[in-house]
N, C-alpha and C positions, 0 to 999 in steps of 0.2 A: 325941163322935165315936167311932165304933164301932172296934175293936182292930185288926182286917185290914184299915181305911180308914189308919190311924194306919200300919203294918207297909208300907203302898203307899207312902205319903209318903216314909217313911224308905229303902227301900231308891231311890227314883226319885232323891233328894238325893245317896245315894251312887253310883250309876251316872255322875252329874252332875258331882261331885267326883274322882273316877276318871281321867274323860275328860280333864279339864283338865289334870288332875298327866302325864297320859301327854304331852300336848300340850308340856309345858313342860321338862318331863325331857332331851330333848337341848338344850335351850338349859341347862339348870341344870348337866348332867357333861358337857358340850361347847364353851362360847363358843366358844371360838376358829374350830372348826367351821362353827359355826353363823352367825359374821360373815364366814364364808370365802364360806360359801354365800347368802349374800343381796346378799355384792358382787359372788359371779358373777352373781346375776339380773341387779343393776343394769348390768353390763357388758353383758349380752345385749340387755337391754330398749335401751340405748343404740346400741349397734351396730347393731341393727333400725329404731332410729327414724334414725339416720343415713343407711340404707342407703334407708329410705323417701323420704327427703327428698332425696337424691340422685336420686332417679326423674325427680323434679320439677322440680330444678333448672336452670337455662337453661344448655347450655353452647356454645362459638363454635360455630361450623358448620364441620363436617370440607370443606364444599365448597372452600376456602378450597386453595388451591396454590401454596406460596411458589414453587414448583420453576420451575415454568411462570409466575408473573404471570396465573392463569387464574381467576378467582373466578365462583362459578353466578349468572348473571343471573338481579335476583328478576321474580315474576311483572309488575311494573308498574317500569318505571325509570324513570328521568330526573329533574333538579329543577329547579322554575323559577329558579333562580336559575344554574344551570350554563346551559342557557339562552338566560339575561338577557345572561349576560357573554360567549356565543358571538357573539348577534344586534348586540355591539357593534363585532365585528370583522369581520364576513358577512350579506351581506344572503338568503342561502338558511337554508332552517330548517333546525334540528338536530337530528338522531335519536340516540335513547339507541338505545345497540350493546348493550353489558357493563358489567361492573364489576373492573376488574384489580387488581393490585400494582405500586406503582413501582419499575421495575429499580433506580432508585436507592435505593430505602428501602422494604425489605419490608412495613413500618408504615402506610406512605401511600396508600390506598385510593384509585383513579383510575375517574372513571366516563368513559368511551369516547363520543362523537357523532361523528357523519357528517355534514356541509355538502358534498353533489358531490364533488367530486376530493379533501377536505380532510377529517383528521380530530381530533378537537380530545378532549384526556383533560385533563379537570378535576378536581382535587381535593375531596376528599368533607369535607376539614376548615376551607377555607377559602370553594370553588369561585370558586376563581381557576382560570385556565387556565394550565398547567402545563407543554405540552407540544402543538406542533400536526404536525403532519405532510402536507402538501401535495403529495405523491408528483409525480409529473410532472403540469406544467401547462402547456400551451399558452399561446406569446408572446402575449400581448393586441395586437391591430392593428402587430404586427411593431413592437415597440418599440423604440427605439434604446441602446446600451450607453450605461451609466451611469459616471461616475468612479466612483473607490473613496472619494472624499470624499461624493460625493451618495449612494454608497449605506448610509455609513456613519451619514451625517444619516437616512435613511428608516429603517435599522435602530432609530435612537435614537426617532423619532417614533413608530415601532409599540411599543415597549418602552412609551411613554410609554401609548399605549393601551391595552395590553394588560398591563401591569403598572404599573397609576401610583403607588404606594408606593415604588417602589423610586429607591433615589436611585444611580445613576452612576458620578456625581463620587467617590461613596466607595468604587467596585470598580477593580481592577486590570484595565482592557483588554488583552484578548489577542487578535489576529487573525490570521485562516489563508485561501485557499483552496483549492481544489478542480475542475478545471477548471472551469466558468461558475458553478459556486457561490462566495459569499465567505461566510466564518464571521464577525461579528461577535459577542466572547464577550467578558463581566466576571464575573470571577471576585472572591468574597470573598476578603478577607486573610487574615481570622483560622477562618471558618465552614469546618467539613467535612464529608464524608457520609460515609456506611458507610465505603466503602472508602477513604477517607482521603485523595480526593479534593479539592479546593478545591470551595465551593456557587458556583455559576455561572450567567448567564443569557446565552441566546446566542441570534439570530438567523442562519439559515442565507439566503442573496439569491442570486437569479440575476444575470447583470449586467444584467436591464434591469431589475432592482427590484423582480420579483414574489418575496415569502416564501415559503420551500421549507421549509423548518422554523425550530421555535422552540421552545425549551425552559428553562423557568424553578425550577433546584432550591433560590432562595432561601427557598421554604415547606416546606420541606420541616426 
């Protein structure tokens, strides 16, 4: 090997050797430094891939308005099973409306239908019907006033229909009315709601027996 081929080697091994020792010189008179600044990377590289991932993540929909009970109906509503359990109480079909919040429990998602005069909000965790609202309805063939014992047997039969888990016998009956409305209401003993409340089911009746409302916050 010729002297200036040998002199090229040599000097290219120290340029080589150089670089390295320069590379490694703050980590050799610095550690400390030098682990300061590799756990900020890691904190950056961290924070960056959090913040990524946060892009992505599903979060509830701002649509949502405790204030009002007003949640954004999605583009296709209704379930067959909400329904299933309208078409047991009415023989007219039922139109998905919305989807609210229960005045009584901000938690309990109520999806809204329409049967004619009649509107039925069933619960999204059980779809049981929850709540009916039959605003003013026209006496059926001028029907004759009812006692308050037969309207309170009719009360108990629709209960029986419209919520047949529920047992009675185990609630505390509380009755009111209202001029031509009677309230039939059982209230739990021991169950509460938000506001501290008794959980309660109640039938609202005209005197000739047609249901003007009805509201069920034992599922609740």
């Amino acid at each position: 090997m010729s002297k200036d081929r040998t002199s090229e080697i040599f000097w290219g091994i120290l340029v080589i050797n150089i670089v390295v020792l320069l590379m490694a010189l703050p980590q050799l008179l610095f550690p400390g430094w030098t682990a300061r600044r590799h756990a900020s990377q890691l904190t950056l590289a961290a924070a960056a891939e959090t913040e990524t991932a946060a892009a992505f993540r599903l979060t509830p929909p701002d649509s949502v308005d405790f204030a009002s009970n007003a949640v954004s109906a999605p583009e296709t509503g209704g379930d067959p099973m909400a329904v299933e359990a309208i078409a047991r109480l009415d023989g007219d079909p039922a139109v998905y409306q919305s989807t609210l919040t229960s005045p009584y429990d901000s938690s309990v998602l109520l999806e809204m239908y329409t049967t004619g005069a009649r509107v039925y909000y069933v619960s999204t965790r059980t779809y049981h019907i929850v709540q009916i609202d039959a605003g003013s309805l026209p006496v059926e063939g001028g029907s004759a006033a009812k006692t308050v014992d037969e309207l309170r047997l009719s009360a108990v039969v629709f209960i029986g229909s419209a919520a047949p888990g529920v047992d009675l016998s185990a609630l505390t009956p509380v009755e009111s009315e209202k001029g031509e409305v009677f309230f039939f209401r059982w209230e739990h003993p021991t169950d509460k709601l938000n506001d501290g409340l008794p959980a309660f089911i109640t039938v609202g009746m005209r005197s000739d027996g047609q249901v003007v409302s009805y509201t069920n916050t034992l599922d609740f």
